[in-house]
C-alpha positions in Angstrom: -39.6 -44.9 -36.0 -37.2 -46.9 -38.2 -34.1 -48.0 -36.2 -31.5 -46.4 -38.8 -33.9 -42.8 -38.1 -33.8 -43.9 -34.5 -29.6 -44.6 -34.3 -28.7 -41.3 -36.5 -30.6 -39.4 -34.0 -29.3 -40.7 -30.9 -26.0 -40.4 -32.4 -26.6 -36.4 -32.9 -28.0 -36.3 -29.5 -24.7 -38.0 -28.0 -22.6 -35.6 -30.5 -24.1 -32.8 -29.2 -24.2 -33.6 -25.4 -20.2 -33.8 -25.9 -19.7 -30.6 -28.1 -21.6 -29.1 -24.3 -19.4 -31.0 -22.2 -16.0 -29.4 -23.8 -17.5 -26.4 -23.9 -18.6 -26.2 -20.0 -15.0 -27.4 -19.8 -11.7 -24.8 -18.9 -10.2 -24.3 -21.6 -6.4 -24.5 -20.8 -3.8 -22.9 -22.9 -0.4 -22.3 -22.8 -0.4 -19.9 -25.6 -0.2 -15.8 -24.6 -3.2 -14.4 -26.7 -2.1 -12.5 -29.7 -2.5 -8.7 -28.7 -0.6 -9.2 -25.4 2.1 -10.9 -27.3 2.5 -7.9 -29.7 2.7 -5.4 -27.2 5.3 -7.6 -25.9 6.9 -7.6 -29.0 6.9 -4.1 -29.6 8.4 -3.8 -25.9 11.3 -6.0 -27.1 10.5 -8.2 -23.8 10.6 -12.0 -24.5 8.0 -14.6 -23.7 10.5 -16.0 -21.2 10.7 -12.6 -18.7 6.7 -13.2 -18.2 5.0 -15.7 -15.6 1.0 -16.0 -15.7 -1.9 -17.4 -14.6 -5.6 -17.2 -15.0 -8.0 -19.5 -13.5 -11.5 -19.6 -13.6 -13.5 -19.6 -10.3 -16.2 -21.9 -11.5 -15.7 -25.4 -13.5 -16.3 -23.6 -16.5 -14.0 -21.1 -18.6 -10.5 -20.8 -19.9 -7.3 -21.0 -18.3 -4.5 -20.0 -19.1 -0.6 -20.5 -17.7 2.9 -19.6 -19.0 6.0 -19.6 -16.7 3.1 -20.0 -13.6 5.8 -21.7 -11.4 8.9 -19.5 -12.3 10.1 -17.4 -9.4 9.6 -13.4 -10.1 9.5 -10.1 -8.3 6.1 -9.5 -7.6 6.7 -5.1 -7.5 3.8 -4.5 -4.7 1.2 -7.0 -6.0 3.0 -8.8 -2.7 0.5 -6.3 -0.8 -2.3 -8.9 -1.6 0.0 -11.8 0.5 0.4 -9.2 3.4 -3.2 -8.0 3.6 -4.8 -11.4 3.0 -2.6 -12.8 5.8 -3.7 -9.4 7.9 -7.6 -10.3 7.4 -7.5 -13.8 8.3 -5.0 -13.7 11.1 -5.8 -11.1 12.9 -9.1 -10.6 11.8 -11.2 -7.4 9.9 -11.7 -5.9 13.3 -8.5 -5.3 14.3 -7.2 -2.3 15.7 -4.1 -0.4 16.5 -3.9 1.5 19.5 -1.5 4.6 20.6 -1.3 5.9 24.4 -0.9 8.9 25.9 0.3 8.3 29.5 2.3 9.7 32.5 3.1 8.6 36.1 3.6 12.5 36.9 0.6 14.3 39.2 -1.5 16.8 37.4 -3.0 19.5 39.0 -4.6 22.6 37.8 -4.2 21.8 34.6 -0.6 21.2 35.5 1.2 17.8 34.7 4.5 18.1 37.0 6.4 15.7 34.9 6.7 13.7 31.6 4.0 13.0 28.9 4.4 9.3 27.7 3.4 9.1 23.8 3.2 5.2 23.4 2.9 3.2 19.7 2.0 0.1 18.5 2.3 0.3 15.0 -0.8 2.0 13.3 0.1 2.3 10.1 -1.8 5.5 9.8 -1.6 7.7 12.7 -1.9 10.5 10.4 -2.2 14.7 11.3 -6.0 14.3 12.0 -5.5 11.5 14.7 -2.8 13.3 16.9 -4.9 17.1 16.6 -7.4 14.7 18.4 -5.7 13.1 20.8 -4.2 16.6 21.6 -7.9 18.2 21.4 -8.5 15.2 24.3 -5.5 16.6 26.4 -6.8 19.4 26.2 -10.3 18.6 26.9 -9.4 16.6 30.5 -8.1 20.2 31.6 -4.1 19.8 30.6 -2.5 22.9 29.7 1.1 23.1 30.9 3.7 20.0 30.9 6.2 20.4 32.6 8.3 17.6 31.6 9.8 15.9 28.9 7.7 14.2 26.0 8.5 11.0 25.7 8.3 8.2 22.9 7.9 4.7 23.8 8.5 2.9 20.4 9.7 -0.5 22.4 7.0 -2.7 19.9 9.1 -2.5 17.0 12.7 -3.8 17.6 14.9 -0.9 16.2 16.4 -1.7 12.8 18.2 0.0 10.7 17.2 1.7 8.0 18.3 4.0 5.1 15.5 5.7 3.2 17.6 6.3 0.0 19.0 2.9 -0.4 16.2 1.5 -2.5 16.0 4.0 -5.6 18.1 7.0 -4.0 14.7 9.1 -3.0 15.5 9.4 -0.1 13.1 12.1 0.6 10.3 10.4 -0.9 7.5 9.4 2.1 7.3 6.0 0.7 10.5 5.1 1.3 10.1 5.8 5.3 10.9 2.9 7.5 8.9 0.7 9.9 8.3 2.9 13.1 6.4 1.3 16.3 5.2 5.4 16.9 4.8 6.4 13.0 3.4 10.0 12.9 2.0 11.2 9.6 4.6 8.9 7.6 7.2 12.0 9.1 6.1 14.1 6.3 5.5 17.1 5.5 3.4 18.1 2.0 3.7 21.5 0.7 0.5 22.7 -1.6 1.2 24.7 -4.2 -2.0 26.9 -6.1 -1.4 28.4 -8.9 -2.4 32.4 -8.8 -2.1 33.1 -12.9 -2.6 37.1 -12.1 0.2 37.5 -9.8 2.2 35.4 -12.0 3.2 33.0 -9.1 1.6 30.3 -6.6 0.9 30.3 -2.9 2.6 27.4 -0.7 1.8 26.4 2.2 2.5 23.2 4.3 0.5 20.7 6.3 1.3 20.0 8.6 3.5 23.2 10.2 5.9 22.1 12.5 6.7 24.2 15.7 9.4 27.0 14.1 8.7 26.8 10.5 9.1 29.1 8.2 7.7 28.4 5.0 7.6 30.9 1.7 4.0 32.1 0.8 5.0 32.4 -2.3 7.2 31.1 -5.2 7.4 32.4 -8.7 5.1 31.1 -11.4 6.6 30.1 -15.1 4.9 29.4 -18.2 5.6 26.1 -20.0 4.5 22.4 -20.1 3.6 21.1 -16.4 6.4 17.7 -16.7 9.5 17.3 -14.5 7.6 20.6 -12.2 9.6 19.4 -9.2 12.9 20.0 -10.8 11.7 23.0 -12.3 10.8 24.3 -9.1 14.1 23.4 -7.0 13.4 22.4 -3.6 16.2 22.5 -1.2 14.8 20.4 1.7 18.4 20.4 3.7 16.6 22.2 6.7 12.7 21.3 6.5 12.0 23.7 8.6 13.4 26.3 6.6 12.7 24.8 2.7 14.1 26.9 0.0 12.6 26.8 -3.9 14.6 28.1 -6.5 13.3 28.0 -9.3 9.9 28.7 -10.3 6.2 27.0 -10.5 4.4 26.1 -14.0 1.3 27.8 -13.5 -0.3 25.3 -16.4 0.1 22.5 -13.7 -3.0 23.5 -11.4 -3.0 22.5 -7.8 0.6 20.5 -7.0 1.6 18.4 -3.5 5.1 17.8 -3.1 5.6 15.2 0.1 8.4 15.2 1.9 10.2 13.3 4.3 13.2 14.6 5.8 13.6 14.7 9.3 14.6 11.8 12.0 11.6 10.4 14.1 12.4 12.5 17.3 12.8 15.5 15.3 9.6 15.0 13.6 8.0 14.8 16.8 8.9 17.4 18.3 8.1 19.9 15.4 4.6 18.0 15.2 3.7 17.7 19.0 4.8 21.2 19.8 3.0 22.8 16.6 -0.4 20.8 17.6 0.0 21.7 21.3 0.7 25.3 21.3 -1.8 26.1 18.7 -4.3 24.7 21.4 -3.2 27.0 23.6 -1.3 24.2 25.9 2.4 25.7 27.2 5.3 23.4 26.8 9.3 24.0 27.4 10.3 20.6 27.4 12.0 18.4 24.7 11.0 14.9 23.0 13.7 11.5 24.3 12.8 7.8 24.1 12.5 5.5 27.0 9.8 2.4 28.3 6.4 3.9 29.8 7.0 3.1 33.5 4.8 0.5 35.1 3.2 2.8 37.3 1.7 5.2 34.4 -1.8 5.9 33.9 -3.8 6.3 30.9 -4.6 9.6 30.0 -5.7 9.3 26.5 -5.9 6.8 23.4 -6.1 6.5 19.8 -7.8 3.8 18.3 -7.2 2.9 14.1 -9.5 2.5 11.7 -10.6 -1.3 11.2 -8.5 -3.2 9.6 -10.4 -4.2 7.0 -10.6 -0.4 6.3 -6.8 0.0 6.5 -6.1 -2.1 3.9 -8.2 -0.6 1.5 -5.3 2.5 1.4 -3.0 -0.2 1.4 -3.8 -1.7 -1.8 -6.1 0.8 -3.7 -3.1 2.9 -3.3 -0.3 0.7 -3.3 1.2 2.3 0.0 4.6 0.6 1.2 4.7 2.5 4.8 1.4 1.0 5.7 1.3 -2.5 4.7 5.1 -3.0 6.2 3.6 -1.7 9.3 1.1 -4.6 9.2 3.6 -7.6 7.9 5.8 -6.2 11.2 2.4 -6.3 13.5 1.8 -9.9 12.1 5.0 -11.0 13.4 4.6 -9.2 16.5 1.1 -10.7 17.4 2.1 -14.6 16.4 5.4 -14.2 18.5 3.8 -12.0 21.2 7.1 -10.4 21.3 8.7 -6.9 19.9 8.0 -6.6 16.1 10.9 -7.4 13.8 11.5 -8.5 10.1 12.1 -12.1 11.1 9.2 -12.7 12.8 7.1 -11.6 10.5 8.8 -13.5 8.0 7.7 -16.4 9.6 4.4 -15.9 10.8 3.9 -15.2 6.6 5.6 -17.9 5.5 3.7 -20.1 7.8 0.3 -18.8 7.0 1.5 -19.3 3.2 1.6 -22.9 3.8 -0.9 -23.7 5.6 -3.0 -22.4 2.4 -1.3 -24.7 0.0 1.7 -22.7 -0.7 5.2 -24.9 -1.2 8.1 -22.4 0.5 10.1 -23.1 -2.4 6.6 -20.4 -4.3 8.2 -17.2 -2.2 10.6 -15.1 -0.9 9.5 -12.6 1.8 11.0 -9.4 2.7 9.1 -6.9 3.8 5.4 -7.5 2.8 5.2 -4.5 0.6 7.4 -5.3 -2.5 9.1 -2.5 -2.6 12.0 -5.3 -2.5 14.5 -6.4 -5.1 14.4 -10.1 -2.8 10.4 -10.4 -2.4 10.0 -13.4 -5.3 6.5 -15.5 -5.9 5.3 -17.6 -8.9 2.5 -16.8 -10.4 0.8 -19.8 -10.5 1.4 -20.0 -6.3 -0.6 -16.5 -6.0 -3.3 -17.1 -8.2 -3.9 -19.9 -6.5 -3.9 -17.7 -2.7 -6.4 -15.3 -4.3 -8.2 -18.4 -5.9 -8.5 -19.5 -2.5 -9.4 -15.7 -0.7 -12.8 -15.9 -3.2 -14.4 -19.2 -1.3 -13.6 -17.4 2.1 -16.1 -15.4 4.8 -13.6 -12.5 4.0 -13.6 -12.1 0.2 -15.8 -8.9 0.3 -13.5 -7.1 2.8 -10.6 -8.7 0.7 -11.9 -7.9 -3.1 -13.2 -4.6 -2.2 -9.9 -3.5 -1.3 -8.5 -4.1 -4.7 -8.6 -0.9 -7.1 -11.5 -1.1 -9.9 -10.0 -1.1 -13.3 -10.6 2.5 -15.1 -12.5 3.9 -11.6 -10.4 4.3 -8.8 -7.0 3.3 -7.2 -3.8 2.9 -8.9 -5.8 1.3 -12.0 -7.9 4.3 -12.2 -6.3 5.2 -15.9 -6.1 1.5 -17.1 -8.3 0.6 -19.7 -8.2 -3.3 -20.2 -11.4 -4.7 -18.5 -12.6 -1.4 -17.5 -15.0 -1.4 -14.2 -15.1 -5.4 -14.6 -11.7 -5.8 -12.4 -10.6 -5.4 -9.0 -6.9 -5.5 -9.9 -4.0 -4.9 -7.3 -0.9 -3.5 -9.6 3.1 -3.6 -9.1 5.6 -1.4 -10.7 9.4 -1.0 -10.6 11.9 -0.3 -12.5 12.5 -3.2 -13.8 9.2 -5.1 -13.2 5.2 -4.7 -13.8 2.4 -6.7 -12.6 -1.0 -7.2 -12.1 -3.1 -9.9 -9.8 -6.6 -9.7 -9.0 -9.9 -10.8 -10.3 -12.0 -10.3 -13.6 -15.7 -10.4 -14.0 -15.7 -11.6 -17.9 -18.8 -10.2 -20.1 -20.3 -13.7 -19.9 -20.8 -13.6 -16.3 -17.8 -16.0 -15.3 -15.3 -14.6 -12.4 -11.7 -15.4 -13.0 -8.4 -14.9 -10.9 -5.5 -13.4 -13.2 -2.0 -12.8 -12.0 0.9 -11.6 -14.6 4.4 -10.6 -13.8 6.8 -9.2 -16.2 10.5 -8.8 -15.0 12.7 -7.6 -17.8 14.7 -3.9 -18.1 12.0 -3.1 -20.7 8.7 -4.2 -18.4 7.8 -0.7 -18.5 7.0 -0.7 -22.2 5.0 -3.7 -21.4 2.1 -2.2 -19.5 0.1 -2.4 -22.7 0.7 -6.4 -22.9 -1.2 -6.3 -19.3 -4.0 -4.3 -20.4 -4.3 -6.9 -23.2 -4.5 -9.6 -21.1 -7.1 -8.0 -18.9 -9.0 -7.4 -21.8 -8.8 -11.1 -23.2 -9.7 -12.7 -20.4 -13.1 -9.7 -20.0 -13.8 -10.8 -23.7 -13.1 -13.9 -23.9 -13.6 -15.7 -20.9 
């Protein structure tokens, strides 16, 4: 072969073995792809209220990052920091545990003194769990108490807490506070079914607390099904006597309206006594607070659900209740003392660093985001959930992310449909998404975008597009 044949070739060869090499490379931009930055346009929110990151798992693919180390409100994509902590530190086994005890002598089915209920902080001790543990009562041959039932809520410190200072809801379940003996989120949901003959809809409530009196009925209305709680004017002043009234629109189908208006003894009362005496158990007593006494026996116990199967509700449906009862739990467990914001604070913040976090990347609150102080960089969380892929726990982890367009609080998004597990944040003032894409070339990618502006809300779009960039292009 001629040497000038031989040269041009090798030079080819070489040419092409480079053009590979940039492509096998990430491509790093700093640019916002042009869809998302109309829809961000057309939401009137500037470049500058945005902070993201995307990172490919592999050496190859694009990356992209704008504002990635600008503090923002994270809205509840801070759920992935609390239940990634919750995996690794205490581990996808654990378990919450809730005792029934008393020190008082039973005989003949009588107990001749207090009933000790005794919490740890399950985040979802929910109707089904206490029927059982009263159906276990019941089953050791307990039929009368004679005494007092008693809460023992000592592994929480108390806190104060109003449930209306956030957004003013105050009746809304997600804004109940941290509660060592948490019973059904102390709610109560009333179902309404439409009955388009009889021109009205049945209610009833779940659960029915002891002395409730609930309206089978309420009228039905024709019209469009939006804003059918105001419509239907629920007075919620006395839960145990609810009032509605206005009217139902029967084009709305099936409706739940959850409510949470009674203190945590009250609730318990109402709940405990409904459960018992539908049994068939006999009890006069009242409900108080105290510390189980030392000499108290066992006589019945709830364990949770796994924790890697708690945080699957946590984060698939963006529940604020539950995942503060496990950032509480995590600072309860690393201090081996009473659970309280502080600690947890700190068992978090240390767990943050220790996976190559700087403190000056958060702010911690609560763990749930439902926060106007929570603050994280985007670039500092992709890197966490970067991190959370190349663990033993990345199944338990990913699967409890919602599936874009399936399931979860992404169940109506379309960008990247059934290619993302995609944990989402929304406030008033602030939308997110964080989570990981498989693109249609077979590369994984981490994404995290946060949008805090007064407009962020007209912005979803600009999140969908970004979803779908990265699916398409990455």
């Amino acid at each position: 072969m001629p040497a000038r044949i031989f040269h041009s070739l090798l030079a080819l060869l070489l040419a092409m073995t480079c053009i590979g090499v940039l492509r096998a490379q990430p491509q790093s931009l700093a640019v916002l792809p042009e869809a998302a930055a109309l829809s961000l346009k057309a939401a009137n929110v500037p470049q500058s209220a945005i902070g993201i990151s995307v990172i490919p798992l592999s050496a190859a693919g694009l990356s992209l990052a704008i504002n990635d180390s600008q503090l923002m409100n994270p809205a509840s994509t801070m759920k992935l920091v609390t239940t990634l902590a919750g995996l690794e530190l205490l581990g996808p086994q654990y378990q919450w545990r809730t005792d029934v005890l008393s020190s008082a002598p039973l005989r003949n089915g009588v107990l001749e003194g207090d009933l000790w209920l005794r919490g740890s902080g399950d985040p979802q001790l929910v109707i089904e769990d206490l029927w059982l543990l009263v159906q276990r009562l019941r089953g050791i041959g307990l039929r009368e108490i004679r005494g007092n039932l008693m809460l023992d809520r000592t592994s929480f410190d108390p806190a104060p807490h109003d449930p209306g200072s956030f957004d003013g809801e105050a009746l809304r379940p997600y804004n109940a506070g941290p509660d060592a003996l948490l019973l059904n989120y102390k709610a109560v949901s009333f179902y309404f079914v439409p009955d388009h003959d009889a021109r009205q809809a049945r209610l009833y409530a779940i659960p029915a607390l002891a002395g409730m009196v609930v309206p089978s009925t309420v009228r039905g209305s024709d019209g469009a099904c939006s804003d059918w709680r105001a419509r239907l004017g629920g007075d919620f002043t006395d839960l145990r006597r609810p009032v509605f009234r206005g009217s139902f629109p029967l084009s709305c189908g099936g409706k739940v309206w959850h409510v949470s208006a009674l203190g945590a003894t009250q609730y318990a009362e109402g709940i405990f006594r409904g459960l018992w005496e539908s049994s068939g158990g006999v009890w006069r007593g009242s409900v108080q607070e105290g510390v189980v006494p030392s000499e108290a026996r066992r006589l019945a116990q709830h364990e949770s659900k796994p924790l890697a199967e708690v945080i699957r509700d946590i984060n698939k449906y963006s529940n604020n209740v539950m995942a503060r009862q496990l950032f509480l739990t995590l600072g309860a467990e690393a201090s081996r003392r009473a659970a309280n914001a502080e600690r947890a604070q700190r068992a978090v913040a240390d767990w943050l660093v220790t996976r190559g976090l700087d403190r000056r990347e958060f702010v911690l609150e609560n763990g749930a985001g439902l926060s106007r102080v929570e603050r994280l960089t985007a670039g500092g969380l992709a890197r966490l959930l970067q991190g959370a892929f190349a663990t033993p726990l990345m199944p338990e982890f990913v699967s409890s992310l919602p599936i874009v367009g399936i399931d979860g609080t992404m169940r109506r998004r379309t960008g990247a449909a059934g290619s993302a597990h995609i944990k989402t944040g929304l406030l008033a003032d602030s939308r997110a998404i964080a989570g990981y894409v498989l693109a249609a070339s077979g590369r994984r990618y981490v994404i995290v975008a946060l949008i805090n502006h007064p407009n962020a809300g007209a912005a979803q779009p600009a999140l969908d597009a970004l979803l779908n960039w990265v699916y398409v292009q990455g």
